[in-house]
N, C-alpha and C positions, 0 to 999 in steps of 0.2 A: 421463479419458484418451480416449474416446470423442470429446469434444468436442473433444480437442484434433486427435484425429487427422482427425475430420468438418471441423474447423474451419482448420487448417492445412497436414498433411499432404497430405489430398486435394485440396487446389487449388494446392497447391505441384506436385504432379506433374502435376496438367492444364496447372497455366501451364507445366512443360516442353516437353510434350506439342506443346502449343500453339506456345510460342515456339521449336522444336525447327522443326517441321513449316513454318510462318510462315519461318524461313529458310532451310527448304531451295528452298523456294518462292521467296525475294528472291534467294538467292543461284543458283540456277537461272536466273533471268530475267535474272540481270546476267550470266552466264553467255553466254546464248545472245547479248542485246543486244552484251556487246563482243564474241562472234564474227563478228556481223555487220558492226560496225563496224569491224574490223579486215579482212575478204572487201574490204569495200568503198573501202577506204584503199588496198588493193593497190591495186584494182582503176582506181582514179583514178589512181592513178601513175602505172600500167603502159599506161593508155589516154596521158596527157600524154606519158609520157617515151616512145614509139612516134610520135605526134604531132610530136614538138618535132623527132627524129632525120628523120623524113621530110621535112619542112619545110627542114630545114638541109642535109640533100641536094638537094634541089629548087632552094635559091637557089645549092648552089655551081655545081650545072651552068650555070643562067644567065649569073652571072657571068664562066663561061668564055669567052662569046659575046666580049668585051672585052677579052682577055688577047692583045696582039698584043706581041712573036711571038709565036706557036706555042709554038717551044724551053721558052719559061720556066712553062709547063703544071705540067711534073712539079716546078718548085720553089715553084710557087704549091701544087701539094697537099700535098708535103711540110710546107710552114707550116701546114695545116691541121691533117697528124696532129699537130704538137708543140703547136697548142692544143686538142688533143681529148685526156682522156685514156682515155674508152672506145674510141677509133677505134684499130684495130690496123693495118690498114692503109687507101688510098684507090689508086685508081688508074684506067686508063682502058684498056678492052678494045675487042675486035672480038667475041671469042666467049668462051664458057666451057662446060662440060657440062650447066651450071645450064639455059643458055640453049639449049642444044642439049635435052636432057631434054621443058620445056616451052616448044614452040614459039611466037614472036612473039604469032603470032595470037593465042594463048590467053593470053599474057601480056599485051596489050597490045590492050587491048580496046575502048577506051576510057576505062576508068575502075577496072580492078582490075588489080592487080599481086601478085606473091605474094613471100611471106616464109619463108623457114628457118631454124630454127637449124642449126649446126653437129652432130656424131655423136663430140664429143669427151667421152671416157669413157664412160659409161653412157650419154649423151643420146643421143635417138632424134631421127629427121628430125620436124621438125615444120614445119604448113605455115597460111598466114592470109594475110585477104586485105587488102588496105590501102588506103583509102578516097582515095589522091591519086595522082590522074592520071599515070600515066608513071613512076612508080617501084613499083620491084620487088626482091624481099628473094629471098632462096638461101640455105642453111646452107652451112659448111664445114669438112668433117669436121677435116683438118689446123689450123686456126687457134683450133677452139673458139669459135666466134664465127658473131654472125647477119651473113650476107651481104644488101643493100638495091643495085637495083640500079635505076638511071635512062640512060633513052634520050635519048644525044644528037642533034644535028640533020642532024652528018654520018654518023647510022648507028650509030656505038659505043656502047656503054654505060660511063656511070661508074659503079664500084662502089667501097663499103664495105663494112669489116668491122667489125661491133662486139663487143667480149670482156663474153662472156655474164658471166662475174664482175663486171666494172665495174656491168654494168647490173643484176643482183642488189643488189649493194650499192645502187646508187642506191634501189632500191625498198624494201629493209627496211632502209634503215639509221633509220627514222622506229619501228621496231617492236624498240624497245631491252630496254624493260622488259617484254613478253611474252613469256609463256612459252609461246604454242598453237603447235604445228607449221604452217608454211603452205608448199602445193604449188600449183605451179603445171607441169600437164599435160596431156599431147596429148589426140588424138581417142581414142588407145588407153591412156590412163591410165599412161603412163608419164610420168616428170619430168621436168622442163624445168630447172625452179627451183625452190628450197629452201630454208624456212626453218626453224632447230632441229630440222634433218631427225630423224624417228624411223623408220626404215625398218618395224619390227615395227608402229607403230601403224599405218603408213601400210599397208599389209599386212592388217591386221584392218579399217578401214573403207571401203577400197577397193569391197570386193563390197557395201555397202550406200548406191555411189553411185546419185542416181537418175540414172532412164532417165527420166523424163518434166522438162521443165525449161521456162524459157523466159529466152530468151538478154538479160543483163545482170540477172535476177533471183536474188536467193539466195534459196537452197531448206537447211531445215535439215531433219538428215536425221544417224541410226547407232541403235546397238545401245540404249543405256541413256539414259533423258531425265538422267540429269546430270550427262553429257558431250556435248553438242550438238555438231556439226561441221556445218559452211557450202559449200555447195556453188555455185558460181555459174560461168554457162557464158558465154567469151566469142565475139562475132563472128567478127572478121577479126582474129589469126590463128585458128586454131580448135582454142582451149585450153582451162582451166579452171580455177578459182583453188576450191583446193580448204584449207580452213582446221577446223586439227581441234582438239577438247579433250582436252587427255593427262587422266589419271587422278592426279595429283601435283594440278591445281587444284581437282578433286573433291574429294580430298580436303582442300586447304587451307581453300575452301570450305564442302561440307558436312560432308564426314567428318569434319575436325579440329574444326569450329563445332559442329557436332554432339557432340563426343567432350566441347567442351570443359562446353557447357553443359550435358550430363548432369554429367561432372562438378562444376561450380558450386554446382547444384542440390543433388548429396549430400552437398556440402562444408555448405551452405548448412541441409540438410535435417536433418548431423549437428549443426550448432552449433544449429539449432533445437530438437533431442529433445533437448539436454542442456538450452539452456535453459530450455525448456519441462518438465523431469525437475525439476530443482531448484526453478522456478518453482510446477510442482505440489504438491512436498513444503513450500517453503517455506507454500503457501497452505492446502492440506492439514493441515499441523502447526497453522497459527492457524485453521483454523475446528471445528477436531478442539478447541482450546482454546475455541472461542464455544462450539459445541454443550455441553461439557462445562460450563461457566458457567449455561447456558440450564436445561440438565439439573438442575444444583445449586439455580439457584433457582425449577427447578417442584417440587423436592423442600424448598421451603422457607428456603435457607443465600443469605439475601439478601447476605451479606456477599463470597460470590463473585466474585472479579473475573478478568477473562478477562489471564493471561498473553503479553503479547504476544513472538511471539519477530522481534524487526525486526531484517531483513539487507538485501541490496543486492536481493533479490528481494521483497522487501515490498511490495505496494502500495498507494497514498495509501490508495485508495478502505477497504482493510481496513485501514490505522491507524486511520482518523476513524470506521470502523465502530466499531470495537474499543474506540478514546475515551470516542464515543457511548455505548456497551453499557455501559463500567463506570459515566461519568455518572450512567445511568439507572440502574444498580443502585445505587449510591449512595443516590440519591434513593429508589428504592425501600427500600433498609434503613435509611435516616431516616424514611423515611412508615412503615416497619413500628411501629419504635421508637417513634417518636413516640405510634402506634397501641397502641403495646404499653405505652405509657407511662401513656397515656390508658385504658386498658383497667384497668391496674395500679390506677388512681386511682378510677376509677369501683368495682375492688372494694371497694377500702378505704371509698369512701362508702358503696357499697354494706354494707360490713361494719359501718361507724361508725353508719350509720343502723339496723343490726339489733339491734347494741350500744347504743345510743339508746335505742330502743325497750326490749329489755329491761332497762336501766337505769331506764328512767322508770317501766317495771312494777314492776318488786322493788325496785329504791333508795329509789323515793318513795313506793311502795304499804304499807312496813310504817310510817313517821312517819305518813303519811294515816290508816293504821288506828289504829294509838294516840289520836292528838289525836280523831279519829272516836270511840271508845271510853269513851274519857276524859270528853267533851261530851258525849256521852250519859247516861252514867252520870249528871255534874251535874246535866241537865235532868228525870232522871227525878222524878215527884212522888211515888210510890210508896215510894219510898226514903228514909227519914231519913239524912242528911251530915253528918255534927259536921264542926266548923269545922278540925279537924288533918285529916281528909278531904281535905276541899275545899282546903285550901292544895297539898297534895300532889299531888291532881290538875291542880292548875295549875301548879305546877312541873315536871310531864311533859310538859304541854301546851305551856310556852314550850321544853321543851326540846327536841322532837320538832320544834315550828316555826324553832328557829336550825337544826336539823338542815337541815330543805326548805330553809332559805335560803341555808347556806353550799355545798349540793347547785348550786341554781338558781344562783348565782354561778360558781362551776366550769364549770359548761354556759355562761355568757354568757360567759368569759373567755375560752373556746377560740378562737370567732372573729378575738377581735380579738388572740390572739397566733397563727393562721393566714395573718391578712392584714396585720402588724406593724402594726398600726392600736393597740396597747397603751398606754394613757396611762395616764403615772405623775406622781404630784407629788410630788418628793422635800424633805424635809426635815432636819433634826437628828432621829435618834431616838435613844434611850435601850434597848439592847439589851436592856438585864437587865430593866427595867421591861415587854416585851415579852412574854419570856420566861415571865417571874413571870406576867403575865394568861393567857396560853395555860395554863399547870400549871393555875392555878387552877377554866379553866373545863374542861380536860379531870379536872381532880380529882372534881367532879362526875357524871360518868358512870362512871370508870374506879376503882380501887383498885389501882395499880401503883406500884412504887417510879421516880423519875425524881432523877436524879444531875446536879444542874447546876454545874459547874466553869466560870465568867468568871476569869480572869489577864490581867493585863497584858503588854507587849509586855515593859519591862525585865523583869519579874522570869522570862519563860520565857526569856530571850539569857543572862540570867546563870546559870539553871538555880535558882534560888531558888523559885521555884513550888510547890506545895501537892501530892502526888498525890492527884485525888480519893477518896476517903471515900465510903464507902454512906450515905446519909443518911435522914431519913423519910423514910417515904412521900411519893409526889406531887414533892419539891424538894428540893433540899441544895446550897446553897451557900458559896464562901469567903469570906473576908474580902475578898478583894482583887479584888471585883468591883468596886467604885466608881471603881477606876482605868480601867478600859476604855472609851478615847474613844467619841464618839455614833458613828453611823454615817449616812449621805447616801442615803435611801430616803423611800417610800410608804409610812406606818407600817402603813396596814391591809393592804397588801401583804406585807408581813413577816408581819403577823398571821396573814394568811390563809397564809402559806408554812409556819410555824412550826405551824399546825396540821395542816393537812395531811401534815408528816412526822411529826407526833405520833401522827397517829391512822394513819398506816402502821405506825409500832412496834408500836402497842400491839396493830394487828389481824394484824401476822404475824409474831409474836413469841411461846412460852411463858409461858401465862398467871403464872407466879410470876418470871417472868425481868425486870430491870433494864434501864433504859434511860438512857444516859447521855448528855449532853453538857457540850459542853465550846467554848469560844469565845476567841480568842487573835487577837492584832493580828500581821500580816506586813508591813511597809511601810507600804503605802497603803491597806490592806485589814482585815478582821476574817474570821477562818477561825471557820468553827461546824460541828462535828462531832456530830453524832447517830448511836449506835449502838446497835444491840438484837440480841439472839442472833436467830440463825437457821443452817438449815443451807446449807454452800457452793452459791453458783449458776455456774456456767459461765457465762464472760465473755460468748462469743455472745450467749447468752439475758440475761446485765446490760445491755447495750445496747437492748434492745429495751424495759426499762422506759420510758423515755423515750416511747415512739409513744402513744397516743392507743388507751385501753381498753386497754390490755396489760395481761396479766394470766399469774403462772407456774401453770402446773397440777401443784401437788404436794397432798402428805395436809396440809401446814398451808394453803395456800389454797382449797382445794377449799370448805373448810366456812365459809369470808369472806365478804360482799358487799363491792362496793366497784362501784364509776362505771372503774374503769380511768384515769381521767385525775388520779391526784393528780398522779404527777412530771411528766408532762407539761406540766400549770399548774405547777407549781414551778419547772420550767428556766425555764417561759417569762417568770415575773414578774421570776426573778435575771439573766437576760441582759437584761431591759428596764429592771433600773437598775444595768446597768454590770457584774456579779458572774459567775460559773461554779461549774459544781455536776458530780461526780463522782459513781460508785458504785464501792464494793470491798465484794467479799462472803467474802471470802478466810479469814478468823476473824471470821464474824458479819456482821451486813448492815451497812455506815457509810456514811451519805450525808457527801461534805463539799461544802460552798459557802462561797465568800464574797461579802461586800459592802462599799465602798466608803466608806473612812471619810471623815469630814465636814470640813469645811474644807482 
């Protein structure tokens, strides 16, 4: 608000100030300028149309030298008044009072003559001198009119009369559209002539006509500089042409110019605090939204985006900000993620490679110690070994060594089903025949009973199928396994699959508890279910079997080893030839998968 008022307000009112002050000044000077020129327009007139009248008295006297007879004198001036229309009367004397008053001599001097107005109504005698030879002017009271008089040859004088109204109008009828009072007054400031008479003004600037002057210059001159009035003094007669500024141009001028553009200004100054009101709030309201953004993501919530609220007061420069700002956050909560992703990934290697490690210590360290044990003992010489000995100790030895190796293959498989680099060579297999070799070689380490159920595709549609049977130990099978087409896989892939969830049964599973399965054609497919007791696991936690070292921490796993990655190599070898593999722990643990039947 500050800014706005430093930045708008305050030089809104200087440029009033300014442009206020700036016309009272131009309009002052135009002021005074057309007072002037208006003093001085009389004042040409009034000099020409005095001129032109003595001139034309001059030549009619002449003229008269030629008018023979005599008699027709007065019918030649008669023609004269009726083309004059100032002329009131003309005529031809011996004397007058005029002439009596100011004797010959003084009148007729050579080269000055005098002029009067008449004393009709208010007008005062007024008197000037006139610059051509031999004629001479008189006022008269009765006619209202300037008396001009000329010396004839035999003595008389001819005289006129001019009606002081005619010759007013002659001289302001030019001053139509002006509204200044103009006077025109004697030696003693009384009026002659008049124009838009104001008597009260004329009253109030009177006492501040000057006394010092000089004759045909105007002098401006009153009370207040912005009503200038014109003073200017003439010759011969000895008037004054006296030109005033009423107070109605003042104020058209400056007062109302003045009135208007303060007004303008606040008119101007209020549409500006409102715009300027909403334009704040609208800008206000979005940066109150940036900060709050900026705020959110130094506290971390990259996801922040700055709300823009756009109206007709918005502007560009804060959209494309505002654009920009979410752009950038954006990009920032991708480079988080990304980050975050990568951070995520680096524990898990970081965890795989912990998991590695303690893998490779205890998974491998107890077959290294046996076969290590076992080698020993043979090589001792100390020792007599009967030959059922020694067979036995090599029967642990090879078995402790398929151990490490089908270990070391788990570990080599991981990669390349991480980077789908997994090759397989599928072939014709013989499921049951697969089967049958896993029991057999897990029969060898284990003593558990295992329940195998193969059916074919018609007899489970017709419901004719067998329900499995507890069978011996190790295996049980039905008749009606030979029916069950091959299957389209990697045999030693199967092998290796088919072990791997064997030896999950058997290792977390109740050491006297059964383990079933059971194998059935769907279509295109062969479904193989292996189940073994165990207690319910929560779905969450079924899902995470799957990842790579997973492992549940209950009272029957705690006391297991295991590498963590059987299912993991499991999904990864059944989805690299075609199959999908589930878990339900719902009544007991059942992995099911299938694979892909052959032809």
């Amino acid at each position: 608000m500050m800014v706005f008022f430093i930045g708008v307000l305050l030089p809104l009112c200087i440029t009033a100030l300014i442009v206020t002050n700036v016309n009272q000044h131009a309009v002052r000077a135009e002021l005074r300028y057309s007072a002037i020129i208006t003093t001085d327009s009389v004042y040409q007139r009034l000099e020409k149309s005095f001129e032109g009248k003595k001139l034309a008295l001059l030549y009619i006297a002449k003229s008269m030298d030629y008018i023979i007879p005599k008699g027709k004198v007065n019918s030649y001036l008669n023609e004269i008044i009726g083309f004059s229309d100032e002329t009131v009367q003309i005529d031809i004397i011996k004397n007058d009072e005029n002439i009596t008053k100011y004797n010959e001599k003084k009148l007729f001097n050579g080269t000055d003559t005098e002029i009067f107005p008449s004393e009709a109504g208010v007008n005062p005698k007024m008197a000037a001198v006139s610059r051509h030879t031999g004629i001479n002017s008189f006022p008269d009271a009765k006619k209202n009119a300037i008396v001009m008089y000329v010396k004839l040859k035999d003595g008389k004088y001819l005289r006129k009369f001019i009606d002081i109204e005619k010759l007013k109008n002659d001289l302001f009828k030019y001053l139509v559209n002006d509204k200044r009072p103009v006077y025109i007054v004697d030696s003693k400031n009384n009026i002659v002539m008049s124009y838009n008479d104001d008597k009260e003004l004329f009253n109030k600037i009177i006492p501040f006509v000057p006394k010092d002057y000089k004759i045909g210059e105007p002098i401006m001159f009153g009370e207040f500089k912005n009503q200038p009035n014109v003073f200017l003094k003439l010759n011969k007669p000895d008037w004054a042409i006296i030109v005033a500024t009423p107070k109605q141009l003042t104020h058209y001028g400056i007062i109302d110019a003045r009135l208007k553009i303060i007004v303008s200004i606040l008119v101007s100054a209020i549409f500006i605090i409102i715009f300027g009101v909403l334009y704040s709030y609208s800008l206000n309201t979005n940066l109150t939204q940036l900060f709050k953004s900026i705020a959110a993501i130094g506290r971390g919530n990259y996801r922040r985006k700055v709300r823009l609220v756009k109206d007709f007061f918005t502007p560009y420069e804060i959209v494309f900000l505002m654009s920009k700002f979410n752009d950038m956050a954006q990009k920032v909560d991708e480079g988080y993620m990304e980050l975050h992703e990568a951070n995520e990934q680096l524990s898990k290697l970081d965890k795989m490679k912990s998991n590695l490690i303690d893998t490779v210590s205890h998974e491998f360290r107890t077959p290294l110690t046996c076969i290590k044990g076992y080698t020993s003992r043979l090589l001792r010489s100390d020792v007599n070994i009967d030959e059922e000995m020694k067979i036995k100790s090599l029967k642990v030895i090879k078995q402790q060594t398929e151990r490490l190796s089908r270990m070391v293959d788990d570990l080599l498989v991981v990669p390349e089903i991480e980077s789908d680099f997994l090759r397989v060579f599928p072939i014709e297999v013989d499921l049951k025949e697969v089967f049958e070799n896993a029991i057999l070689s897990m029969q060898q380490k284990h003593h558990r009973v295992i329940n195998l159920d193969i059916a074919d595709c018609e007899q489970r549609l017709k419901g004719g199928g067998d329900e499995p049977s507890p069978g011996t130990p190790f295996m049980a099978s039905n008749q009606a396994a030979e029916n069950l087409p091959f299957i389209w896989a990697d045999p030693d892939r199967v092998f290796q699959i088919v072990i791997n969830l064997l030896e999950n049964a058997m290792k977390y599973s109740p050491e006297n508890s059964e383990i079933n399965i059971k194998a059935f054609q769907e279509e295109n497919f062969i479904v193989i279910k292996i189940r073994n007791d165990c207690p319910p696991i929560e779905e969450h936690k079924l899902q995470h079997l799957f990842d790579k070292f997973a492992r549940l921490e209950d009272d029957l796993t705690r006391t297991t080893r295991g590498t963590g990655l059987g299912l993991f190599i499991v999904r990864g070898l059944i989805q690299a030839m075609g199959g999908k593999i589930s878990l339900s722990a719902k009544d007991g643990f059942e992995v099911n998968f299938t694979l892909p039947v052959a032809g």
